[in-house]
C-alpha positions, 0 to 999 in steps of 0.5 A: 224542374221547379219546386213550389215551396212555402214563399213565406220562408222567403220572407226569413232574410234577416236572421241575425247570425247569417247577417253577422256572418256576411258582415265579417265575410272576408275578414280575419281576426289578429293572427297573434290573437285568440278569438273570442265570440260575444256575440252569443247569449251562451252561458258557460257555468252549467250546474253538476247536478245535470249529469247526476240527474241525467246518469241516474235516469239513464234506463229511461233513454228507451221511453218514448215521454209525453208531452204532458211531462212528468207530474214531478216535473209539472209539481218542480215548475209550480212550486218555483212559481209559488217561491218565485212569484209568490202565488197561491197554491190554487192559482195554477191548479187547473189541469194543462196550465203547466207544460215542458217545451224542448226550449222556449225558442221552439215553443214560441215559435209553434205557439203562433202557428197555433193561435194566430187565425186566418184572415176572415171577412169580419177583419176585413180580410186584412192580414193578422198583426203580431206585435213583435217588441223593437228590438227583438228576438229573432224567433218572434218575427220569424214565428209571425211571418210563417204563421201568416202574420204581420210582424208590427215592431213595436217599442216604446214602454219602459225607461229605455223604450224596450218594451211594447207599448200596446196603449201607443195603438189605436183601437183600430189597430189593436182589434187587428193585434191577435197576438203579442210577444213581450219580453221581460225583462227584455233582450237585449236591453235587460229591461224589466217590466214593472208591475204596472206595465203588465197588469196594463198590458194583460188587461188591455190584451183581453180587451181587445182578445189579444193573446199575450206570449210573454217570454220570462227566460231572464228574470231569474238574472236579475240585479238587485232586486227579484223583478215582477214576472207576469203571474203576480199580475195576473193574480192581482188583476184576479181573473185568471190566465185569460189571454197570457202563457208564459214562457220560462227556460232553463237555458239562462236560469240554470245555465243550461242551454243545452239541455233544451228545456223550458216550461209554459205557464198559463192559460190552460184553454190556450195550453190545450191548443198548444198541446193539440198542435205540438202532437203533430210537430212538437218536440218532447223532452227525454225522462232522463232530461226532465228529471234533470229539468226537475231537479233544476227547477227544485233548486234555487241555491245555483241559481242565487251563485250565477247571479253572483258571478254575473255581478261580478261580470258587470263589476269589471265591466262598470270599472272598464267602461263607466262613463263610455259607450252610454255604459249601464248595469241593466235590471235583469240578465247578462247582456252589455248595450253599447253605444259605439255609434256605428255598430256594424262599423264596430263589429268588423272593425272589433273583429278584424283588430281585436278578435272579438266577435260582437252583435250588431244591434241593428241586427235586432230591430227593425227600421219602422219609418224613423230609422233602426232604434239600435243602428249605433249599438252592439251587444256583448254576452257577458258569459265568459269567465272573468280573467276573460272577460276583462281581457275582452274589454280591454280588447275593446276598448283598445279597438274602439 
């Protein structure tokens, strides 16, 4: 008996973390060592408000929560805007320009099912492009492929070429884009957008009616100071949300990637597609857990100490590895790139010497013709404590 399943999941052969497990497939760590997995953007210094937030709603576990959230939560999630982005009150006042999303993974993946179209005769029949940034997080060609898309890797913007360049494209192809994924500041690089990027990008986007999903989850972390976040771009080129939803996650901010919880901002006609489509498949938050998502968003006093401990991270980093491995302190976030030359060979050699468990960066972007962009990279996740981490660099600088 043969079951007929979608043939586009056969398509999903690079996830990352599968390909990681096959790599270290039959090795084995320094038995005198204790393991340490790097590999893994999971933040360890969850705030003690999340259990008071949750424990006090507990007699709300019964209800079954709307998509649309609470109006508290919808108010907590605008007025960091309004701190963070320094927007006006009115710019977020249309209704649906605000919703919860049980993490933005699953909503970015749920948001090209719903805005990428089916190839029409206008298009010449051809198959919808999807920009993907190169290199990338692993839902966003994962997301194009099963919308029936096209992934097109695309880098090339930024001081470290992390962040599409959409003027790169011809106006051929770009009539053919319907959709963009921008991450900023970006993963794994820590690459922030400066202003004049995104107002670039946004204006470029409607002029060609691409939708722009750009993923925030780290701008909150970043080093130095506040980065731009695309709303204060969309209010100085004064035309509203037209083409752009944000996606915003308490995973990174509040260290809370557990909770799964996160917000999209923007266009409101968008967000109504979106919220007709995740009636059908989409997840809702618990009331327990978007009181807790509430709190988190009100507060910015645990958000300012992770950052403090994160510069404190990239402190023993500087210190281990300045002038190694093309070192660097990025903008944004709290990942380590490292040039290591070869950085599958590193990865099993790490792991089988040192116990660390790290990301190949080869694993996180894709050949467009001129070879892998981060084939001599890893990537390490500074989400341990510091005793830890030093010992991790240590660690690693020994192996390498």
């Amino acid at each position: 008996m043969v079951i007929r399943v979608n043939s586009r999941v056969d398509r999903l052969t690079d996830y990352p973390f599968s390909r990681l497990r096959q790599l270290l497939d039959g090795l084995s760590p320094p038995a005198d060592i204790e393991p340490l997995i790097v590999s893994i953007g999971e933040p360890r210094q969850s705030p003690g408000q999340i259990a008071r937030s949750v424990e006090a709603h507990h007699a709300d576990w019964w209800r079954y929560p709307s998509l649309d959230g609470t109006e508290r939560f919808r108010q907590a999630v605008e007025g960091w805007c309004r701190r963070r982005f320094g927007i006006t009150a009115a710019f977020l006042a249309t209704p649906r320009s605000i919703l919860p999303v049980a993490g933005t993974r699953e909503a970015l993946f749920l948001f090209a099912q719903t805005v990428v179209p089916e190839p029409t005769w206008e298009r010449g029949l051809q198959r919808p492009l999807v920009v993907v940034p190169n290199p990338y997080y692993a839902g966003y060609p994962g997301a194009a492929i099963m919308a029936g898309a096209e992934p097109l890797f695309l880098g090339g913007a930024g001081r470290r070429n992390s962040l599409p360049d959409l003027t790169s494209l011809s106006s051929e192809t770009l009539d053919r884009v319907v959709l963009a994924y921008i991450c900023a500041p970006s993963n794994p690089i820590g690459e922030a957008a400066t202003l004049e990027y995104l107002i670039e990008t946004i204006r470029i986007a409607r002029r060609h009616d691409i939708v722009l999903a750009i993923d925030e989850c780290a701008v909150d972390l970043y080093h130095g100071a506040p980065v731009p976040g695309s709303l204060q771009a969309c209010e100085a080129i004064g035309d509203g949300l037209d083409n752009v939803v944000v996606f915003q996650s308490l995973s990174k901010r509040s260290s809370a990637a557990g909770l799964r919880s996160g917000a999209v901002i923007g266009d409101p006609g968008l967000l109504q597609r979106f919220w007709e489509v995740r009636c059908f498949g989409g997840a809702t938050l618990p009331v327990p857990v978007l009181a807790a998502s509430t709190d988190l968003w009100h507060d910015d006093t645990h958000v300012a100490e992770t950052r403090a401990e994160i510069g404190a991270r990239f402190d023993v980093a500087e210190r281990l590895l300045s002038g190694r491995f093309d070192f660097y302190r990025p903008d944004a976030g709290f990942f380590l790139w490292l040039n290591v030359g070869d950085g599958e060979a590193a990865a099993r050699r790490l792991w089988q010497n040192a116990g660390l468990q790290v990301m190949p960066g080869a694993y996180l972007a894709r050949d467009t013709g001129h070879g892998n962009p981060c084939q001599a990279f890893i990537r390490i996740a500074l989400v341990h404590e510091l005793p830890v981490i030093e010992s991790a660099l240590r660690r690693l600088t020994e192996a390498l």
